[in-house]
N, C-alpha and C positions, 0 to 999 in steps of 0.2 A: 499545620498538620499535613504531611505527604499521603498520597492516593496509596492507594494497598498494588503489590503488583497484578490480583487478580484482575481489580478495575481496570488498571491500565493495559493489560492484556485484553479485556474484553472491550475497551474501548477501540483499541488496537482491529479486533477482528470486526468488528463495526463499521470504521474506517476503511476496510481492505475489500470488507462485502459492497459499501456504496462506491469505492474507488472501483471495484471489478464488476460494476453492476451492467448486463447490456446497452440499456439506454447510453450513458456515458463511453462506453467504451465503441459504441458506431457510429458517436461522430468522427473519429479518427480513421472507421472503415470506408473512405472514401481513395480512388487517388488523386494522388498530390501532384503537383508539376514536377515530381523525379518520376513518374511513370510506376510507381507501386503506391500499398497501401502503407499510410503511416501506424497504421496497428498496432505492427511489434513496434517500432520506436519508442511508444508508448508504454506499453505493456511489460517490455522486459525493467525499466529503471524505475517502473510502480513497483513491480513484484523486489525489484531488490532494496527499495526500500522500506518495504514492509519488512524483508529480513530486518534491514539493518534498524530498525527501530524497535523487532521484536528483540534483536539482539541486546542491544543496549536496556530495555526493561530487562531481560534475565538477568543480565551480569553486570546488573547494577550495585550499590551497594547494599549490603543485608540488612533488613530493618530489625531495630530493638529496640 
């Protein structure tokens, strides 16, 4: 039995809320030995793939 895509989207935003949760995301607000913070490093290739995993639940295949 596959998951419905509501659930997977709502597991999805689940995921994205504990991925983008302060606590986690300030241990990365520190700097690194390049002399900035590694934040965005982090932050932009979480957020894209949540796209791309919301992606793939939409335009998956249709269930019946």
């Amino acid at each position: 039995m596959k998951p419905s895509r509501t659930s997977l989207l709502t597991a999805l935003g689940i995921l994205a809320l504990l991925l983008f949760s302060p606590p986690l995301l300030l241990l990365y607000d520190r700097e690194g030995p390049w002399g900035f913070s590694a934040l965005s490093l982090v932050i932009y290739p979480l957020w894209g793939l949540v796209i791309v995993l919301a992606a793939l639940v939409l335009e998956g295949r249709d269930e019946k």
